[in-house]
N, C-alpha and C positions, 0 to 999 in steps of 0.2 A: 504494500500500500504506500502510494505516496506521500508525502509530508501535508499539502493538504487535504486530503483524506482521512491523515491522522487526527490532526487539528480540528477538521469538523468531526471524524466520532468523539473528542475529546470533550470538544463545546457540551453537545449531545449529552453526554456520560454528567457532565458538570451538572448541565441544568436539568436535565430530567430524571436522575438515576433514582430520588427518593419517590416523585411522582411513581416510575414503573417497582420500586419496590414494593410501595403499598401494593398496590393492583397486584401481583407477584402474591404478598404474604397473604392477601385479602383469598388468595385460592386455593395456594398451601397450608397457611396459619403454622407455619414452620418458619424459622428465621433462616437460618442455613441454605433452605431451599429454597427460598425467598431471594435470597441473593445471587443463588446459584443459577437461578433461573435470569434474572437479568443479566448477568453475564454472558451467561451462553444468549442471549437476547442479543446482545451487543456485539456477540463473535460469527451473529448468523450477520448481522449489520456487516460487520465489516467482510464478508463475503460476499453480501451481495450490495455493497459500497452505491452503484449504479443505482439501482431500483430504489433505494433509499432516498437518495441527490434529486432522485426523477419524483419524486412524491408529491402529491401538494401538500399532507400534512408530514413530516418527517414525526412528531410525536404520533401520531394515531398510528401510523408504519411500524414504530417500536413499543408502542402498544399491542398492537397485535400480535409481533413476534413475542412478545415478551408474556404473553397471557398462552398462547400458544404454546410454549414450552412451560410453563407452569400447568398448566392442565396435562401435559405430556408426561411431566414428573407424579403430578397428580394418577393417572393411571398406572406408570410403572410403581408406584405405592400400592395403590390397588390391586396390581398380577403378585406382585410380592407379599400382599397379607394373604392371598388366595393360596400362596403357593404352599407355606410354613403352616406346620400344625404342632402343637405343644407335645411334645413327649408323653403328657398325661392323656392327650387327645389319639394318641399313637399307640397306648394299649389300654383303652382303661379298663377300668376294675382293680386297677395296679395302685396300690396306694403312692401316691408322688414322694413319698421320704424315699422307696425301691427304685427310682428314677434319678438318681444321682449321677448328671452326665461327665463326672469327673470317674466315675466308678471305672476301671480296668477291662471289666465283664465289658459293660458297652462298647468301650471303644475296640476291643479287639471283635467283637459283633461286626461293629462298619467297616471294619477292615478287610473280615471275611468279608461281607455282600456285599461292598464296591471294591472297586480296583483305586488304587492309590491317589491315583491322577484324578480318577471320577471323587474322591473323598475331598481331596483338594479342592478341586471346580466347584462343590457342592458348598464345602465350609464357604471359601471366600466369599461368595454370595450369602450363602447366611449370615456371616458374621459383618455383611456389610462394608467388605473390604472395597469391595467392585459392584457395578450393577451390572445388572442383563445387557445393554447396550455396550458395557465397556466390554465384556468378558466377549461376547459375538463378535465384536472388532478386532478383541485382540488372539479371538481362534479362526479369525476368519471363516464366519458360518454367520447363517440370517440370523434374526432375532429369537424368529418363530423357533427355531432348531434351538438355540441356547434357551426358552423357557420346559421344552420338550423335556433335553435333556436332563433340567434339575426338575422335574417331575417325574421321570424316569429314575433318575438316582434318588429322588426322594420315596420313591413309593418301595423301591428295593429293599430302603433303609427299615422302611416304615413294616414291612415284611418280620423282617428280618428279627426287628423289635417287638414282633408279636409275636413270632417265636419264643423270643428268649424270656417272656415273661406270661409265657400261657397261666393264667387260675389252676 
């Protein structure tokens, strides 16, 4: 990008950034992702520089990118509550003190039912290290394929864990 192109995202960034925050938290009610969303609001800007310049409203343009990836985060929220189920939801009848995921027994269980790699792929998404979009970019595979998979390895798990703590 050139210098001014920087300059005016910069202007842009100055005066409107708390404006597109609100709108942003107002969807998420997350702070974090509130910001993160205008960010990436501002990184679609600076890709598509042109279509921005060419606008007649340049705010309502970063308004809508900016509302747009906050509802996008908003539903990658949503596939990811969908995806996870509580360990007590995973075998109940099991009283939750027998559910200790620090316990040895467990973890040698996910060991045997995924393979290494798939246990890996699975924690970091759990644990919130990466999201679905990062992990599909960085295996080079859709999206669709990266939620498959941790549904696959989840449900293996989820076997697996019925198993080892049959009543």
């Amino acid at each position: 990008m050139d210098a001014e192109n920087s300059a005016y995202i910069e202007q842009l960034y100055r005066t409107h950034y708390r404006a597109l925050y609100v709108l942003a938290y107002a969807i998420l009610r997350d702070r974090l992702s509130a910001e993160a969303a205008v960010q990436e609001g501002f990184v679609v800007a600076c890709r598509k520089i042109e279509d921005l310049r060419h606008s007649e409203d340049p705010l309502r343009w970063l308004k809508s990118t900016v509302r747009h990836r906050a509802l996008h985060f908003l539903e990658e929220r949503r596939r990811t509550a969908a995806l996870f189920t509580s360990l007590a939801d995973l075998v109940p009848g099991v009283e939750p003190a027998k559910l200790d995921s620090t316990d040895f027994e467990v973890v040698e269980m996910c060991k045997e039912a995924v393979s290494e790699s798939e246990l890996d792929f699975f924690l970091r998404i759990a644990k919130g290290k990466t999201t679905f979009p990062e992990e599909a970019a960085q295996q080079g595979i859709q999206l669709a394929t990266c939620y498959k998979r941790f549904e696959r390895i989840r449900d293996k798990l989820q076997r697996a864990l019925g198993e080892l703590y049959k009543p």
